[in-house]
Backbone as XML, in Angstrom:
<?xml version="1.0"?>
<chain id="A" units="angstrom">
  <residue number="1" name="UNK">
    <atom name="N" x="25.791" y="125.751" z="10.353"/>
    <atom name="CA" x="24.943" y="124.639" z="10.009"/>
    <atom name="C" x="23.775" y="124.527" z="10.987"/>
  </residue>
  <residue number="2" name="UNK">
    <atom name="N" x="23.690" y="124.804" z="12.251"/>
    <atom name="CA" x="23.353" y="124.492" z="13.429"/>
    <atom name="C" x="22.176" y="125.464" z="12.723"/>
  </residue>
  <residue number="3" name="UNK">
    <atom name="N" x="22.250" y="127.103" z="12.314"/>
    <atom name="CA" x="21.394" y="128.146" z="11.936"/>
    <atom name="C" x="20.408" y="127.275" z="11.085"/>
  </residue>
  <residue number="4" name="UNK">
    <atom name="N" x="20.650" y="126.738" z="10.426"/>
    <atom name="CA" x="19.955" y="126.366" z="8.909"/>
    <atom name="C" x="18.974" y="125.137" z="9.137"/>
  </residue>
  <residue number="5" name="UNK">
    <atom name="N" x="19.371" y="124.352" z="10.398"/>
    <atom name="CA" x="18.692" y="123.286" z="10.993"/>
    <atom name="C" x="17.684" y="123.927" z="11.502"/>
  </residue>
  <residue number="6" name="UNK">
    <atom name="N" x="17.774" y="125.343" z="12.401"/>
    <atom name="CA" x="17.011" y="126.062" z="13.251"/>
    <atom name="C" x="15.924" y="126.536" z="12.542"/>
  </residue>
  <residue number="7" name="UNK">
    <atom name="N" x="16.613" y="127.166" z="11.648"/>
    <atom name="CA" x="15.270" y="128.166" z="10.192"/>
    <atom name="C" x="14.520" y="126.468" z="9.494"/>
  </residue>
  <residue number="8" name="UNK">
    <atom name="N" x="14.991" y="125.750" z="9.158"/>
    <atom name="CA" x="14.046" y="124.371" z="8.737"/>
    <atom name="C" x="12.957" y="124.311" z="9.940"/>
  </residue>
  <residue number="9" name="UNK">
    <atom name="N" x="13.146" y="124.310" z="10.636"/>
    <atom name="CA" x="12.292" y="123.555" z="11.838"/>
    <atom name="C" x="11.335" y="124.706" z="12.050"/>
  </residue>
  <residue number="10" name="UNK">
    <atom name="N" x="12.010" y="125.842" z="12.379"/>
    <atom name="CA" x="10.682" y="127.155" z="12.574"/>
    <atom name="C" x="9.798" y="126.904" z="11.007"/>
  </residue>
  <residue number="11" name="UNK">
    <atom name="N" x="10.076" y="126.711" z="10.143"/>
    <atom name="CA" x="9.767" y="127.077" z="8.511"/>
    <atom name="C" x="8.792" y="125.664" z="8.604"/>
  </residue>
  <residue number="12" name="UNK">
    <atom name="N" x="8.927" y="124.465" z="8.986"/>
    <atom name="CA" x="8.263" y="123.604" z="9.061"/>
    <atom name="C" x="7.160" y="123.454" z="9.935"/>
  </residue>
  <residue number="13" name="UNK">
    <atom name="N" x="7.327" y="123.654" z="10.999"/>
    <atom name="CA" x="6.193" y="124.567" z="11.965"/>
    <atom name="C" x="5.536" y="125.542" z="12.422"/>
  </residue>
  <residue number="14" name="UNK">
    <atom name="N" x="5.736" y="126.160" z="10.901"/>
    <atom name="CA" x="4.807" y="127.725" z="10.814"/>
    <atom name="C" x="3.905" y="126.965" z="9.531"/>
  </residue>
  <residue number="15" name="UNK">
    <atom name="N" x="4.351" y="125.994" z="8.817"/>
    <atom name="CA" x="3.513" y="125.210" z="7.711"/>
    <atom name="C" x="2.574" y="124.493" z="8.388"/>
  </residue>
  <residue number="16" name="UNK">
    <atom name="N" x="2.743" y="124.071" z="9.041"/>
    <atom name="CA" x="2.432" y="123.120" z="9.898"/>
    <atom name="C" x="0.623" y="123.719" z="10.597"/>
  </residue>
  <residue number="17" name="UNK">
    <atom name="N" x="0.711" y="125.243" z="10.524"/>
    <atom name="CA" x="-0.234" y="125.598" z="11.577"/>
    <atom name="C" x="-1.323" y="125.283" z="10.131"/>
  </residue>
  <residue number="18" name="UNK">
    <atom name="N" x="-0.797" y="125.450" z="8.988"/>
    <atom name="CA" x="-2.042" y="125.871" z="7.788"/>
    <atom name="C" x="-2.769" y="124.016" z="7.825"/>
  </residue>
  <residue number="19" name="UNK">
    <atom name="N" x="-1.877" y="123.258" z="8.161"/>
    <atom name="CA" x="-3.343" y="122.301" z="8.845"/>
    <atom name="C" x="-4.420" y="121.993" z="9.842"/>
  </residue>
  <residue number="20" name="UNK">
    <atom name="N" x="-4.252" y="122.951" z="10.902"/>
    <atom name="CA" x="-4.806" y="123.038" z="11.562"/>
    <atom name="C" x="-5.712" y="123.498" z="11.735"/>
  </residue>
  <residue number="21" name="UNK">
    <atom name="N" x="-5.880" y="124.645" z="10.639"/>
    <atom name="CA" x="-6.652" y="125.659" z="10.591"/>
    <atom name="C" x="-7.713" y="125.096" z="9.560"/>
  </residue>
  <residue number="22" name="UNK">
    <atom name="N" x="-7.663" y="124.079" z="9.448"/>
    <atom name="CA" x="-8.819" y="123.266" z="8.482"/>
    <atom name="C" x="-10.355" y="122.999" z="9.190"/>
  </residue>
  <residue number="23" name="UNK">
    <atom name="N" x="-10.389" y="122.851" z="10.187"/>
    <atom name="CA" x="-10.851" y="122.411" z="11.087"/>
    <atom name="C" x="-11.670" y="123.450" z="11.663"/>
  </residue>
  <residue number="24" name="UNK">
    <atom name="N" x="-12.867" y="123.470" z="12.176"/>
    <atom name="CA" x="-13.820" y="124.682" z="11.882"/>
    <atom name="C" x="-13.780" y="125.536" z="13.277"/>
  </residue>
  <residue number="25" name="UNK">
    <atom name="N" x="-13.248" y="124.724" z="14.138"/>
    <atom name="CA" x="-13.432" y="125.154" z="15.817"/>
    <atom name="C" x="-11.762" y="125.657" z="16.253"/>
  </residue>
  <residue number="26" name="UNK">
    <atom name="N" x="-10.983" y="126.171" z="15.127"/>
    <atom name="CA" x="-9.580" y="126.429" z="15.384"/>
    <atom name="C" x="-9.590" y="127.723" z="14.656"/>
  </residue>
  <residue number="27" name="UNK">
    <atom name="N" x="-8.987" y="128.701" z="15.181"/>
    <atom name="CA" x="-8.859" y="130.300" z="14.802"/>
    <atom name="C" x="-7.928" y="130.446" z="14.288"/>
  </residue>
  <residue number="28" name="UNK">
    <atom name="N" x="-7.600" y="131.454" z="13.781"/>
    <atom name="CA" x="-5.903" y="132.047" z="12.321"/>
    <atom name="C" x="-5.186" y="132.533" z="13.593"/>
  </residue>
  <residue number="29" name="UNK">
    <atom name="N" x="-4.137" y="131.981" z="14.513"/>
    <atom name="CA" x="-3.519" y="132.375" z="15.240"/>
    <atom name="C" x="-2.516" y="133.716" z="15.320"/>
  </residue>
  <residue number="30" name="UNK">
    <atom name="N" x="-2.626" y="133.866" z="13.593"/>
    <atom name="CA" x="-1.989" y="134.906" z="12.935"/>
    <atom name="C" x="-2.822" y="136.521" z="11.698"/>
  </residue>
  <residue number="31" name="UNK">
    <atom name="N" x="-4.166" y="136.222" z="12.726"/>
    <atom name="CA" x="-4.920" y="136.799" z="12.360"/>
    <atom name="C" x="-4.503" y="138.900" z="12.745"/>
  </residue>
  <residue number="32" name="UNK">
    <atom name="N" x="-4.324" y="139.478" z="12.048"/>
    <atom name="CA" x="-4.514" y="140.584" z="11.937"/>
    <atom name="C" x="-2.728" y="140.694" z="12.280"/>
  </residue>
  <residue number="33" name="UNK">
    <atom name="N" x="-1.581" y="140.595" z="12.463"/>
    <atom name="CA" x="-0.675" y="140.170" z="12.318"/>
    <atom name="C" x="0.245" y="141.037" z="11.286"/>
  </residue>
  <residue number="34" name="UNK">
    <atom name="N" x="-0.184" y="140.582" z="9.602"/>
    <atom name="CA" x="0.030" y="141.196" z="8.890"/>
    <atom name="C" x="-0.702" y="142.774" z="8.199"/>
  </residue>
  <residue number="35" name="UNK">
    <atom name="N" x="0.342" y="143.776" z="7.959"/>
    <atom name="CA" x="-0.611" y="144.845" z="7.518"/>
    <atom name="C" x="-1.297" y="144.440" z="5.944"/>
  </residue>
  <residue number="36" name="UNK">
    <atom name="N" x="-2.390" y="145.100" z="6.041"/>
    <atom name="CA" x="-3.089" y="145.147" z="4.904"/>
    <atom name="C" x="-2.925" y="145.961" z="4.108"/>
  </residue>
  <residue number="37" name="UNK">
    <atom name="N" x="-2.219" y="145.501" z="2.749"/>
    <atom name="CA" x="-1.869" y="146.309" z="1.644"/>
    <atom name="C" x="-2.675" y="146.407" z="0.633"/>
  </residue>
  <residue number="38" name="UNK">
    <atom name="N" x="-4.027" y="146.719" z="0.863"/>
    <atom name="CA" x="-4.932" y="146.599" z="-0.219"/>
    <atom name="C" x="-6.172" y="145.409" z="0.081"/>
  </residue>
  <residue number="39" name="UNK">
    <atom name="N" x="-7.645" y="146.008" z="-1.062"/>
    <atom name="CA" x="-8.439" y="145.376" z="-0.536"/>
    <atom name="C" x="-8.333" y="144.209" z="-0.682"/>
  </residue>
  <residue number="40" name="UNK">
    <atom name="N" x="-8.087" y="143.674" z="-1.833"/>
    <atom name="CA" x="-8.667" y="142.345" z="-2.224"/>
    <atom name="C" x="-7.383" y="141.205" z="-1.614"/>
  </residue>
  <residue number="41" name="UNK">
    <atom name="N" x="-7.425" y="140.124" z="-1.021"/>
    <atom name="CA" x="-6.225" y="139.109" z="-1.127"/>
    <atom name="C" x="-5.902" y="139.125" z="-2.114"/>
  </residue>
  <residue number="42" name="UNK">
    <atom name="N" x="-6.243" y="138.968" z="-3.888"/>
    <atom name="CA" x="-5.127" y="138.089" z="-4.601"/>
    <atom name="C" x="-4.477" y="139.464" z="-5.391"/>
  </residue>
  <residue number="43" name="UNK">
    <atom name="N" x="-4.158" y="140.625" z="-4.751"/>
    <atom name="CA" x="-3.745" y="141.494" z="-5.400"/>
    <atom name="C" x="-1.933" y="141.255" z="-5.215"/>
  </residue>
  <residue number="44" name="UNK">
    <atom name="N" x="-1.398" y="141.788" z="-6.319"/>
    <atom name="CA" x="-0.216" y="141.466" z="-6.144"/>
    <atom name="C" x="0.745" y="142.530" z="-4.922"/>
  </residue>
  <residue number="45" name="UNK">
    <atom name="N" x="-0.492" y="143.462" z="-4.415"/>
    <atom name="CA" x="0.584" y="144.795" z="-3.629"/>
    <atom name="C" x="0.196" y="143.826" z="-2.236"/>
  </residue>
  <residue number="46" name="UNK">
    <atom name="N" x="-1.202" y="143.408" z="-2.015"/>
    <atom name="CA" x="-1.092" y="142.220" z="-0.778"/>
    <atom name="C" x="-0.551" y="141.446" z="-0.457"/>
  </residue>
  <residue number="47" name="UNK">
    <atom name="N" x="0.106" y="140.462" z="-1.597"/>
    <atom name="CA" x="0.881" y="139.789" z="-1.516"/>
    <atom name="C" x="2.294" y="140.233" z="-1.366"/>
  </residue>
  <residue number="48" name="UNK">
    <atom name="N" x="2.560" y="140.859" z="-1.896"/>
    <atom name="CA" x="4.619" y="141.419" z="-1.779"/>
    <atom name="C" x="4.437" y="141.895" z="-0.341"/>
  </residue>
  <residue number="49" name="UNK">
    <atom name="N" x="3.376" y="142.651" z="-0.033"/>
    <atom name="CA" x="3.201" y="143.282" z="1.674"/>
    <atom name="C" x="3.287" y="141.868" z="2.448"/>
  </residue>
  <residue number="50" name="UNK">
    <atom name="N" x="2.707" y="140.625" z="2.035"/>
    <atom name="CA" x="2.474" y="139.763" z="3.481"/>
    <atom name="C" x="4.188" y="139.199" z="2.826"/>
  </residue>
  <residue number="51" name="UNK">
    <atom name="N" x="4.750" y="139.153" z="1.463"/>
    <atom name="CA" x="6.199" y="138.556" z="1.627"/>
    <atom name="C" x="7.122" y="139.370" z="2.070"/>
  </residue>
  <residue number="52" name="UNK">
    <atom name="N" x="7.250" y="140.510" z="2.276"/>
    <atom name="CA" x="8.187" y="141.364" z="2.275"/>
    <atom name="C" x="7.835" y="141.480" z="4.112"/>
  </residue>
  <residue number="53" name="UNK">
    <atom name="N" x="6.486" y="141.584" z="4.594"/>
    <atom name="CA" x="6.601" y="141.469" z="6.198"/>
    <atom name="C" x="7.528" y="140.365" z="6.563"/>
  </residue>
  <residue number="54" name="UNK">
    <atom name="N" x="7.170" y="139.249" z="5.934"/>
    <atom name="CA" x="7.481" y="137.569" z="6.106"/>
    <atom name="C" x="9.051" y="138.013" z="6.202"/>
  </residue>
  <residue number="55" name="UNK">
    <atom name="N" x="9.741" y="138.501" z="5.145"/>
    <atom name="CA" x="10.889" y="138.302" z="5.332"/>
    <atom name="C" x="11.781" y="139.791" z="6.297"/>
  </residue>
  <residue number="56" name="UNK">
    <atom name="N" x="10.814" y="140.720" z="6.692"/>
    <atom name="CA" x="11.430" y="141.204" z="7.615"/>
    <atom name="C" x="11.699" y="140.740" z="8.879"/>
  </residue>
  <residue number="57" name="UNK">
    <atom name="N" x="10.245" y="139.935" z="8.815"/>
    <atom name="CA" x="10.216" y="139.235" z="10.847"/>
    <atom name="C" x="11.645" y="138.413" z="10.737"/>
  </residue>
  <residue number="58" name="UNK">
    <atom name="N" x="11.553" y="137.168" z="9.385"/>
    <atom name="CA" x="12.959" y="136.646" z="9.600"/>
    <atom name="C" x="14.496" y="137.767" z="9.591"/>
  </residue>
  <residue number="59" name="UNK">
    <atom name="N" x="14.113" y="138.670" z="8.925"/>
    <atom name="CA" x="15.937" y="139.410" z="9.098"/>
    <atom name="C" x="15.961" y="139.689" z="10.892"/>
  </residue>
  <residue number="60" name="UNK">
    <atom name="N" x="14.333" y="140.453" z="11.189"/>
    <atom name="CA" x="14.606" y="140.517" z="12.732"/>
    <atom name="C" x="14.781" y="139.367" z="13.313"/>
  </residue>
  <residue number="61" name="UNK">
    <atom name="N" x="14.310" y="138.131" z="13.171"/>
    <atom name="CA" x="14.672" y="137.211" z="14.089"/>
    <atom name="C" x="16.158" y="136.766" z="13.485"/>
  </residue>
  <residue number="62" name="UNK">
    <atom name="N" x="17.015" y="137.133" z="13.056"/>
    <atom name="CA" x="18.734" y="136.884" z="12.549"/>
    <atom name="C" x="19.434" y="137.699" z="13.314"/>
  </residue>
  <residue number="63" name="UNK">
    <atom name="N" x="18.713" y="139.563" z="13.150"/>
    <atom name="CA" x="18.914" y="139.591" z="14.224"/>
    <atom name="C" x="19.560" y="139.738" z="15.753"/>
  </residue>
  <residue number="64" name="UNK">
    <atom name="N" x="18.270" y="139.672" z="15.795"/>
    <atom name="CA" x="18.245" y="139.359" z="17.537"/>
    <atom name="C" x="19.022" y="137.836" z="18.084"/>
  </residue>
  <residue number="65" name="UNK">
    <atom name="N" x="19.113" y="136.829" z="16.863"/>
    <atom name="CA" x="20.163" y="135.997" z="17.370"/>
    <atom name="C" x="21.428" y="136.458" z="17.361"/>
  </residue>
  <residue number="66" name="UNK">
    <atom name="N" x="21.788" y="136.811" z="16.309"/>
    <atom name="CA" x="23.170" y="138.135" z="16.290"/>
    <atom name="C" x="23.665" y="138.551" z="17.387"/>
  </residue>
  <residue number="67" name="UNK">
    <atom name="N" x="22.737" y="139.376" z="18.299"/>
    <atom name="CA" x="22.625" y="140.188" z="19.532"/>
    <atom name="C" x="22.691" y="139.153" z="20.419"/>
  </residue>
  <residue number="68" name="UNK">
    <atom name="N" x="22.210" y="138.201" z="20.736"/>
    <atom name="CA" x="23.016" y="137.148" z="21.767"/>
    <atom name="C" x="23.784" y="136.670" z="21.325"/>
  </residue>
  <residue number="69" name="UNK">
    <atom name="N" x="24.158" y="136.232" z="20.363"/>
    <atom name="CA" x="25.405" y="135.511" z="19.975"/>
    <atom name="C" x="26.678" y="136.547" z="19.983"/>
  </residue>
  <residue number="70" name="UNK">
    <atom name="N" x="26.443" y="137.829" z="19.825"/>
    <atom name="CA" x="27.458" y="138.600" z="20.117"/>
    <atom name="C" x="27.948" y="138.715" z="21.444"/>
  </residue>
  <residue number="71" name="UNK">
    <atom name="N" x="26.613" y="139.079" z="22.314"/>
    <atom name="CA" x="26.676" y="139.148" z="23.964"/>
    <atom name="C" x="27.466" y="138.069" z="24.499"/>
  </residue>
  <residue number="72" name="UNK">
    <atom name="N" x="27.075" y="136.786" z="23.899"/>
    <atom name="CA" x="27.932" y="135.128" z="24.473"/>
    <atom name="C" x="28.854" y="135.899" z="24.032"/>
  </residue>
  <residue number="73" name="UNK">
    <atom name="N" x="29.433" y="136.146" z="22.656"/>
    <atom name="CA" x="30.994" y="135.659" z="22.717"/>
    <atom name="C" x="31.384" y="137.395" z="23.511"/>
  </residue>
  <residue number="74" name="UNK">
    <atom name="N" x="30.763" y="138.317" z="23.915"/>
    <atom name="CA" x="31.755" y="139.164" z="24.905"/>
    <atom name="C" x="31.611" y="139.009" z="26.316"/>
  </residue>
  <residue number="75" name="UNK">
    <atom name="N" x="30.579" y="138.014" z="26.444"/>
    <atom name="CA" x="30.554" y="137.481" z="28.104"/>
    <atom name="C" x="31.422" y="136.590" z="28.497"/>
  </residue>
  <residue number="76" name="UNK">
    <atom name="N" x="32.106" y="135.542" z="27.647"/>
    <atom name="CA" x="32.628" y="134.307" z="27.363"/>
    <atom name="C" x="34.062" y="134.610" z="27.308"/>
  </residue>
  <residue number="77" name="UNK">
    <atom name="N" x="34.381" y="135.774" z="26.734"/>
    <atom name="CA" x="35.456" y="136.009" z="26.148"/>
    <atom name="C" x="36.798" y="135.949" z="27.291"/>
  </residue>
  <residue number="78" name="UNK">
    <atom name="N" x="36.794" y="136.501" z="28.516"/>
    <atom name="CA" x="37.530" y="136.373" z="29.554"/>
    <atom name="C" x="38.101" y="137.232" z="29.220"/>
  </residue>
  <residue number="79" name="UNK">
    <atom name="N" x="40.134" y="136.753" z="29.348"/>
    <atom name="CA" x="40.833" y="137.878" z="29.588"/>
    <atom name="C" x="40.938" y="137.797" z="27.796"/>
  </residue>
  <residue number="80" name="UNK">
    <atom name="N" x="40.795" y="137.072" z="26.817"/>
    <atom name="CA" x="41.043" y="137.515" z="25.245"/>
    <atom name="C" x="40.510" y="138.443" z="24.489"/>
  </residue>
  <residue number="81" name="UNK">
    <atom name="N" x="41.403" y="139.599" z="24.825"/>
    <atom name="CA" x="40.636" y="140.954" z="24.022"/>
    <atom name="C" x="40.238" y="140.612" z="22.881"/>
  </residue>
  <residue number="82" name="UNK">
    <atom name="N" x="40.890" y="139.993" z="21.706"/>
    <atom name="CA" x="40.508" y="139.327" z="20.789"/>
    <atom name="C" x="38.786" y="139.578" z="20.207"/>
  </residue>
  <residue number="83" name="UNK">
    <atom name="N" x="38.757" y="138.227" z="21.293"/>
    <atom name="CA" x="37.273" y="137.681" z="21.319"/>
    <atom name="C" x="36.549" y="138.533" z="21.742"/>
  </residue>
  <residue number="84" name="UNK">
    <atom name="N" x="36.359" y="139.425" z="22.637"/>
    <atom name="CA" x="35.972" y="140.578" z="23.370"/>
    <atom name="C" x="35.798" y="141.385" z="22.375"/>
  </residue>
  <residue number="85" name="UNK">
    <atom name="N" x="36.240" y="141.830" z="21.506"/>
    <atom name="CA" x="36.390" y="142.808" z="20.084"/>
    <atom name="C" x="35.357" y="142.260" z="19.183"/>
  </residue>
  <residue number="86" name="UNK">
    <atom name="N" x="35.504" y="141.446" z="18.977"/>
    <atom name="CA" x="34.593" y="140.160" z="18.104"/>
    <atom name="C" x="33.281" y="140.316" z="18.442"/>
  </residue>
  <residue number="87" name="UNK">
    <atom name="N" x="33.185" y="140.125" z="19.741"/>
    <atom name="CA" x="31.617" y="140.108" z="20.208"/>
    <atom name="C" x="31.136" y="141.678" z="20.246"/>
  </residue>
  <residue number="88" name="UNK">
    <atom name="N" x="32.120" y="142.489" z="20.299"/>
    <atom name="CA" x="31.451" y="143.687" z="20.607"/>
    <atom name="C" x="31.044" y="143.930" z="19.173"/>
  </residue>
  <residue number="89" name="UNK">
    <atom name="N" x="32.210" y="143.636" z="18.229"/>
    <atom name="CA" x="31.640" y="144.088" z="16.841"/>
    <atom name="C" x="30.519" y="143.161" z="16.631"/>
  </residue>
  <residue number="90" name="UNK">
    <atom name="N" x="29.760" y="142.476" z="16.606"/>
    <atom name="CA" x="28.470" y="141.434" z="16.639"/>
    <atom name="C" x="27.852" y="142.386" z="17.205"/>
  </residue>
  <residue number="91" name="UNK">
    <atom name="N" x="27.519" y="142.488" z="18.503"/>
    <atom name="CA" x="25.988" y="143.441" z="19.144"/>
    <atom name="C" x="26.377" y="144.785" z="18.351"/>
  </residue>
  <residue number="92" name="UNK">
    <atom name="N" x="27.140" y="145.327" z="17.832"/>
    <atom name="CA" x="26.947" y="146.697" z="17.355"/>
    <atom name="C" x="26.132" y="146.446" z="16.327"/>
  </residue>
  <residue number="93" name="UNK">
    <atom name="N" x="26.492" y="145.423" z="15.282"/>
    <atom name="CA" x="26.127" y="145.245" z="13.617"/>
    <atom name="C" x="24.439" y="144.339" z="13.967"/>
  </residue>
  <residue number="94" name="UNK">
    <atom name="N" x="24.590" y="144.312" z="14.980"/>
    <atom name="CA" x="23.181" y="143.797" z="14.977"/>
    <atom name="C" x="22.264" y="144.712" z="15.502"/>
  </residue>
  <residue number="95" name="UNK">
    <atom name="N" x="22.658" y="145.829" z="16.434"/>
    <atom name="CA" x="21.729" y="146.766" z="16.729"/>
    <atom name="C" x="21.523" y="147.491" z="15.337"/>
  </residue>
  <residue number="96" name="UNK">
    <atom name="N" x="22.608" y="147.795" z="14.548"/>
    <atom name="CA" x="22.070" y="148.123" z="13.303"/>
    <atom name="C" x="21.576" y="148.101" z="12.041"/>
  </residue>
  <residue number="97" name="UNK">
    <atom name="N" x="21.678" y="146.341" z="12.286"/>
    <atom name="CA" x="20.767" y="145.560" z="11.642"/>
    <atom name="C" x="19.253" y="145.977" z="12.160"/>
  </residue>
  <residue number="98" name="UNK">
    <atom name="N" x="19.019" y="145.654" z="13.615"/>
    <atom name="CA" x="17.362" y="146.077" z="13.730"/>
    <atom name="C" x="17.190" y="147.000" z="13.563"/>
  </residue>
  <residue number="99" name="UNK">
    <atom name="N" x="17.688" y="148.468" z="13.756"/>
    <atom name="CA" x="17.926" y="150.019" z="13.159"/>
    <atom name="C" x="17.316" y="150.013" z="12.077"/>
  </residue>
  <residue number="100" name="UNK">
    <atom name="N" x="17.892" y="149.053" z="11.107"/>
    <atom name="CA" x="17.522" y="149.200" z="9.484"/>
    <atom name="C" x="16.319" y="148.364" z="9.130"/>
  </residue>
  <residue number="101" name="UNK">
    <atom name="N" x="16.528" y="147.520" z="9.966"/>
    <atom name="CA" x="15.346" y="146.615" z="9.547"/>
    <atom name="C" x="13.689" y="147.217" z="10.347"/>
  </residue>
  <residue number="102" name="UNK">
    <atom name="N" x="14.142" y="147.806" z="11.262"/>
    <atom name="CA" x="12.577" y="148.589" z="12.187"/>
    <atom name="C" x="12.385" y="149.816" z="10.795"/>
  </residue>
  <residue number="103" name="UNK">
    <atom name="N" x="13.729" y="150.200" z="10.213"/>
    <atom name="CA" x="13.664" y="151.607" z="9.361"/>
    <atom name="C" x="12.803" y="151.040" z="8.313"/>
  </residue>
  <residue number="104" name="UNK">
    <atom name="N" x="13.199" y="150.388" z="7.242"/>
    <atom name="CA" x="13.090" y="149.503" z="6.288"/>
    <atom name="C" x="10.959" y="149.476" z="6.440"/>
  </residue>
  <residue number="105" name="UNK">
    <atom name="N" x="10.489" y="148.606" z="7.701"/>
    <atom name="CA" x="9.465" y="148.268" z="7.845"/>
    <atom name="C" x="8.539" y="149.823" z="7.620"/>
  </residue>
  <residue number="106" name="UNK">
    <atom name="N" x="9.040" y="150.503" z="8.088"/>
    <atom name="CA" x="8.150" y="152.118" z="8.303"/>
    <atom name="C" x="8.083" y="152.850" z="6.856"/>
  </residue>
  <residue number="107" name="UNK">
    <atom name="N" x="9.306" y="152.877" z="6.232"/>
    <atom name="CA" x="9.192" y="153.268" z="4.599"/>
    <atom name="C" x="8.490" y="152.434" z="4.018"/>
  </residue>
  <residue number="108" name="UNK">
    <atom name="N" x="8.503" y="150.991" z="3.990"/>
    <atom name="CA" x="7.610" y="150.389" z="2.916"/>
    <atom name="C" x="6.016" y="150.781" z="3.466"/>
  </residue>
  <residue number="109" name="UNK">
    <atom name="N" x="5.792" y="150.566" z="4.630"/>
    <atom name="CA" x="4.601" y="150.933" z="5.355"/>
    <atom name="C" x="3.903" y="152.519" z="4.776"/>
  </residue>
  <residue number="110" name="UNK">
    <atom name="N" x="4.785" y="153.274" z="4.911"/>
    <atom name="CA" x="4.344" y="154.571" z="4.620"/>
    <atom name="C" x="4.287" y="154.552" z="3.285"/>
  </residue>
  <residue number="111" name="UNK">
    <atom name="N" x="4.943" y="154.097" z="2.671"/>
    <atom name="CA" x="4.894" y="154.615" z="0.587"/>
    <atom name="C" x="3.865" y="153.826" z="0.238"/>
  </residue>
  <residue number="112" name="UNK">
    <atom name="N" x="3.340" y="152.271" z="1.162"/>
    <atom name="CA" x="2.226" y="151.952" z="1.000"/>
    <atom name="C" x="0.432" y="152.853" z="1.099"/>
  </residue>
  <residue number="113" name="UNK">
    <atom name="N" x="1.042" y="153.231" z="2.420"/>
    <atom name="CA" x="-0.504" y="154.393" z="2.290"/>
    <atom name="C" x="-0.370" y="155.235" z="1.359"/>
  </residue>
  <residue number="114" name="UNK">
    <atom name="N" x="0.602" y="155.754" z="0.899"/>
    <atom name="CA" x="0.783" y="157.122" z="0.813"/>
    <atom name="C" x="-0.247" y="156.332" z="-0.759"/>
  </residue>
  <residue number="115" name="UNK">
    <atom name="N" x="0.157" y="155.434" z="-1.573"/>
    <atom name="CA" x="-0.326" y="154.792" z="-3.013"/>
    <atom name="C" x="-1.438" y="153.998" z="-2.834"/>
  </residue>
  <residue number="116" name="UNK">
    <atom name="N" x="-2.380" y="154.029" z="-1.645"/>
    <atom name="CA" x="-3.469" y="153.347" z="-1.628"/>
    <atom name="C" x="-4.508" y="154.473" z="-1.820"/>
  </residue>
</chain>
């Protein structure tokens, strides 16, 4: 539950910046950021590129919470092999979560040039 409170609040204050940016003396803090999948903005390969980045940064930021939350519970764990097992299986599945998810980013990236 605690996760879902966390993703609201980042999700509400990444909305949050598109008012700011109204204002003529304030810059796109997130300027160049995303790759460019084509010329025009309202193309639909630009768009799936800036959603499909969008939702990689979030799998990486899941994550890299993963990867500490695994580390706590095998730092924490003491003498309960148990728990110790637990956490180790956490940092493994999360290093190969970012594995797939760094992989993931480079194939869509590349089959993108390769069709522009």
């Amino acid at each position: 539950m605690k996760f879902v409170i966390v993703i609201f609040i980042v999700i509400v204050a990444l909305l949050n910046l598109s008012n700011l940016a109204q204002a003529n003396h304030i810059t796109n803090p997130a300027e160049g950021i995303f790759v460019d999948f084509g010329g025009d903005n309202n193309t639909f390969g630009y768009l799936f590129g800036v959603f499909l980045n969008a939702l990689l940064g979030l799998a990486g930021i899941a994550a890299i919470l993963f990867l500490v939350i695994g580390g706590f519970q095998y730092m924490t764990s003491g003498a309960n092999q148990e728990m110790a097992e637990t956490g180790k299986k956490t940092v493994t599945n999360a290093i190969i979560g970012i594995v797939v998810i760094i992989l993931s980013y480079v194939i869509v990236n590349v089959i993108n040039n390769i069709l522009k």
